[in-house]
C-alpha positions in Angstrom: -24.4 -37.3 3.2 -22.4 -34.9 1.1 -24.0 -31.6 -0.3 -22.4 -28.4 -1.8 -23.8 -24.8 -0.9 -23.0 -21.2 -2.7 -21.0 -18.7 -0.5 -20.8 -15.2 -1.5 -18.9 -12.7 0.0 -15.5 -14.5 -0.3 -12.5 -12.6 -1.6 -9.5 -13.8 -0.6 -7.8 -17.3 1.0 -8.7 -15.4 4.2 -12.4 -16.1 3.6 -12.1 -19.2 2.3 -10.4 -20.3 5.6 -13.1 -18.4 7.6 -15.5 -20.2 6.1 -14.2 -23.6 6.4 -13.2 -22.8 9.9 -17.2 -21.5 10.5 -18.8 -25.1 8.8 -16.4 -27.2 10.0 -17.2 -26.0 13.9 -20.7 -27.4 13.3 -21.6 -30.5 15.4 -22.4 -33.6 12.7 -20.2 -31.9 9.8 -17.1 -34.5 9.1 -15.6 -32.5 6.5 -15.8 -29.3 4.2 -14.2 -28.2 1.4 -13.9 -24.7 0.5 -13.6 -23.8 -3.7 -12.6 -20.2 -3.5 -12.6 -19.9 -7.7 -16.3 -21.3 -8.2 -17.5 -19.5 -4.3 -19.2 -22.8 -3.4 -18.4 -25.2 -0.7 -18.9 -28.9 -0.4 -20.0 -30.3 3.4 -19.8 -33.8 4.5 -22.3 -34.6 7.2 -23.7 -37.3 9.6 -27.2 -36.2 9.9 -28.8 -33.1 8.0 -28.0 -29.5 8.9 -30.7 -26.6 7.8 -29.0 -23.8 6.1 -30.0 -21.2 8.9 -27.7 -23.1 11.6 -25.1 -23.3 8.3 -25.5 -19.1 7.8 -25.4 -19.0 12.0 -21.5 -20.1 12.0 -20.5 -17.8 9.4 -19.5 -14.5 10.1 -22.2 -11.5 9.0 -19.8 -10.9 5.4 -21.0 -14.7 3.9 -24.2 -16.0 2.9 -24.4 -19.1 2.5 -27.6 -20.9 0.1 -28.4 -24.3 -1.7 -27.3 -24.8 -5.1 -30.2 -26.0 -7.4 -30.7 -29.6 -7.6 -29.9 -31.0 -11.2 -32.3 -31.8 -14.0 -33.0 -35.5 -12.9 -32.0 -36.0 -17.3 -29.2 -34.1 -17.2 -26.4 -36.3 -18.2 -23.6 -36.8 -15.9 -20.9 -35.1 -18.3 -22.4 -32.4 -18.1 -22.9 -32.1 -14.4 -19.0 -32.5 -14.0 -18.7 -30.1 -16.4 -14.8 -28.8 -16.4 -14.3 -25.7 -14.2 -13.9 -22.2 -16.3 -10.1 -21.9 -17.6 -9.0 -18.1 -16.5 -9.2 -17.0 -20.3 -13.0 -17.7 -19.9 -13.3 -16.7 -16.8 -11.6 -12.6 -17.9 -13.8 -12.9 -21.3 -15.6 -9.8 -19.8 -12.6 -8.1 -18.9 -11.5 -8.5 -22.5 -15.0 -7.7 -23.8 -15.4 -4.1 -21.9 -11.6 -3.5 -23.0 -12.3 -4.7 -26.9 -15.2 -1.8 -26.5 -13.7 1.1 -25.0 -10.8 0.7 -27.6 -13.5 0.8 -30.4 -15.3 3.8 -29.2 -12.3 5.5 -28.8 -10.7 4.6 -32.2 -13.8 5.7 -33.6 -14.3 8.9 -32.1 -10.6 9.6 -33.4 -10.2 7.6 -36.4 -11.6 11.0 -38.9 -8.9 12.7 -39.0 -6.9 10.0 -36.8 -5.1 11.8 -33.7 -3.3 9.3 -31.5 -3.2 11.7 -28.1 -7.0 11.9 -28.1 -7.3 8.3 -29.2 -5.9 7.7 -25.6 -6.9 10.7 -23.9 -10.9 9.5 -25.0 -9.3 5.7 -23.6 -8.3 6.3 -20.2 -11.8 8.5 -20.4 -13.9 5.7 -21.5 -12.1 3.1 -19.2 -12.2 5.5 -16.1 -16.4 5.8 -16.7 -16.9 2.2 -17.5 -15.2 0.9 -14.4 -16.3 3.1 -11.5 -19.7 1.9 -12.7 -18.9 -1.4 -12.2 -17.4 -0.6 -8.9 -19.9 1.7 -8.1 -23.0 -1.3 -8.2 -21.4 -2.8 -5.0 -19.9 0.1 -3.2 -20.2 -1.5 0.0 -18.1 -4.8 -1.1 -15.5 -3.5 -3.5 -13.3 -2.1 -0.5 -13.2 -5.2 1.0 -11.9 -6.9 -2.1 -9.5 -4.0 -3.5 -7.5 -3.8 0.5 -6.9 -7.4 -0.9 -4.2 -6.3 -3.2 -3.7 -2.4 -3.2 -1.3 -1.2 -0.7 -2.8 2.0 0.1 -6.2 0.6 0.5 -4.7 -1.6 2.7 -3.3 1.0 5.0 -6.2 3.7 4.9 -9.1 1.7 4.6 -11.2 4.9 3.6 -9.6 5.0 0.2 -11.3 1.7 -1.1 -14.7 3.9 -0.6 -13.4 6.8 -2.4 -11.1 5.2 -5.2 -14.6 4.6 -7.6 -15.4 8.4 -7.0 -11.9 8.6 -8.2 -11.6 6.7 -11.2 -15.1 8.8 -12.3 -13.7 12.3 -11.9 -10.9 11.1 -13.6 -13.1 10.0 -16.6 -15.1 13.4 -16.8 -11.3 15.1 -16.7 -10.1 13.0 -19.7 -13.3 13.0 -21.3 -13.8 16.5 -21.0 -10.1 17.4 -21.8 -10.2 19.7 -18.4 -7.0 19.8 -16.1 -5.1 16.8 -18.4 -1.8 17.1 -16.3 -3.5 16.9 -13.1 -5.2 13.9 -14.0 -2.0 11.9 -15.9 -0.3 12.6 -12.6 -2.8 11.4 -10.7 -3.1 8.1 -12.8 0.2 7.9 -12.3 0.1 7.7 -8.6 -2.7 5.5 -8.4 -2.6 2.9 -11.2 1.6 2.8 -10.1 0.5 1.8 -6.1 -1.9 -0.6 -7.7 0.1 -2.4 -9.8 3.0 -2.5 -7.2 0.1 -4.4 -5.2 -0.7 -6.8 -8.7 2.5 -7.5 -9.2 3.4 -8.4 -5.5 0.3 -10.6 -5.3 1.2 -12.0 -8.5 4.7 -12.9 -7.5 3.2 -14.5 -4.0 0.6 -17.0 -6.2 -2.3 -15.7 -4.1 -5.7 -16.8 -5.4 -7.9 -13.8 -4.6 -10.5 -12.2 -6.8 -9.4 -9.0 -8.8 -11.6 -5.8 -7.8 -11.1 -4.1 -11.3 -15.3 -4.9 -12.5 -16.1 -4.1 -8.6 -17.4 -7.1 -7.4 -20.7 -7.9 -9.5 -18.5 -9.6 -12.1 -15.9 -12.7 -10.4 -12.6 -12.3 -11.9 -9.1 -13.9 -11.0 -6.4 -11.9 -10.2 -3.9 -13.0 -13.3 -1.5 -11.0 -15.8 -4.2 -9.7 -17.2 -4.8 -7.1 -14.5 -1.0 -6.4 -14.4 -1.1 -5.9 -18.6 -4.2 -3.7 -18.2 -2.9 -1.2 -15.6 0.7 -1.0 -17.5 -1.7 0.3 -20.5 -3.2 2.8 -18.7 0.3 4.3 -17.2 2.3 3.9 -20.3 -0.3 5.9 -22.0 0.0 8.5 -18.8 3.6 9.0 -19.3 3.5 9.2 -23.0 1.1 12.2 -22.9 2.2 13.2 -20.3 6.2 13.5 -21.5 5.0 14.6 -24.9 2.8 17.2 -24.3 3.3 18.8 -21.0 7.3 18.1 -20.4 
C-alpha cells in the first residue's frame, strides 16, 4: 500500500535525507520518497504503520501528518495537478515587493525625491520582512544557516538578524543615523548574497529564509536580484550623499 504524508520542518537536502533515512528505518516500509519542494513524502508499505510510530523515527525538528483524502468526485486531472512552477511559487515575494515600491513611490512622488524614494524602500522592506521572520523566530535560524555564511559560523546571529533588519527599518524610516545603517546594509545584505550566490552556483534545492519561514519559497535568482536592489541602493546614497 502506498500513501503520502506532510512533513514540515524541512529546509534543506539535509532534511529531506533525514527524513527518508528516519521512514525508511521503519520495519514493513519498502520504499519512501522524499519531495523537498511540496514538504510531503510518499511511503510504500507491507502492512499499515500509524502516524505516531511514523513521527517516532523522525527527529524532534519534523512532524509528520496525513494529507486529506480527496473528494471521492474530484476528477483525476485535477488530483495530478502540475506542481507550482518557481514564478508561482515567489508570487508573494513579488507581491510584498510590488507593495513596498508603491508605498514608497507614493510617499515621495509630490514633489518626487529619488533619495527618500529609496531611503522610505529599504524602510518599508526592512519592517515588512522582520515581520515575516519574526512569526517563526524559532525556525528561521535554522533555515537562514542554510545559506548565510555568517549564520552559519555564529549560530546566534540567525536569532538576532530579524531584530536587525527592524532597527534598520525604524533608522531608514525615521531618517536617524542614515550612514550607520547603509553601512550596515552593506555588510549584511553583501555576506548574504555571497551565501545566495554560492548556493546558487552549487544547484542546491533549499528553501529561501527571506519571508521567515511561514511563507515556502525557493531559493532562485530572485533572492539574488532582490538583495543586489537593496545594496545598489546603499552604495548610491551612500556615495552621493555622505562620500
Amino acid at each position: 500500500m502506498t500513501h503520502t504524508y506532510n512533513i514540515t520542518g524541512m529546509t534543506c537536502n539535509g532534511c529531506k535525507a533525514s527524513v527518508q533515512k528516519g521512514l525508511q528505518s521503519l520495519a514493513h516500509v519498502t520504499d519512501v520518497s522524499v519531495d523537498l519542494q511540496n514538504a510531503k513524502a510518499t511511503v510504500n508499505m507491507s502492512q499499515h504503520i500509524s502516524i505516531k510510530v511514523f513521527q517516532e523515527a523522525l527527529p524532534d525538528k519534523f512532524s509528520i501528518s496525513e494529507q486529506e483524502s480527496e473528494n471521492v468526485f474530484t476528477s483525476a486531472s485535477a488530483i495530478k495537478a502540475a506542481p507550482k512552477t518557481d514564478l508561482q511559487q515567489l508570487f508573494p515575494l513579488f507581491l510584498i515587493f510590488g507593495y513596498i515600491t508603491a508605498a514608497a513611490f507614493l510617499i515621495n512622488y509630490n514633489p518626487w525625491d529619488m533619495s527618500n524614494f529609496m531611503l522610505d524602500f529599504m524602510g518599508l522592506f526592512y519592517i515588512v520582512f522582520s515581520f515575516f521572520k519574526l512569526l517563526d523566530l524559532k525556525g528561521f535560524p535554522k533555515s537562514f544557516k542554510m545559506y548565510d555564511p555568517l549564520a552559519k559560523a555564529i549560530p546566534a546571529y540567525g536569532w538576532v538578524y530579524p531584530f536587525i533588519e527592524l532597527g534598520l527599518g525604524v533608522l531608514f524610516l525615521m531618517r536617524i543615523q542614515i550612514p550607520v545603517a547603509l553601512i550596515i546594509t552593506i555588510v549584511i545584505l553583501g555576506i548574504t548574497t555571497f551565501g545566495v550566490t554560492k548556493t546558487l552556483l552549487d544547484k542546491k534545492e533549499i528553501q529561501c529564509a527571506c519571508l521567515g519561514t511561514a511563507l515556502k519559497l525557493p531559493m532562485t535568482k530572485a533572492t539574488f536580484i532582490e538583495n543586489s536592489i537593496m545594496l545598489v541602493m546603499a552604495f548610491i546614497i551612500l556615495t552621493k550623499t555622505y562620500i
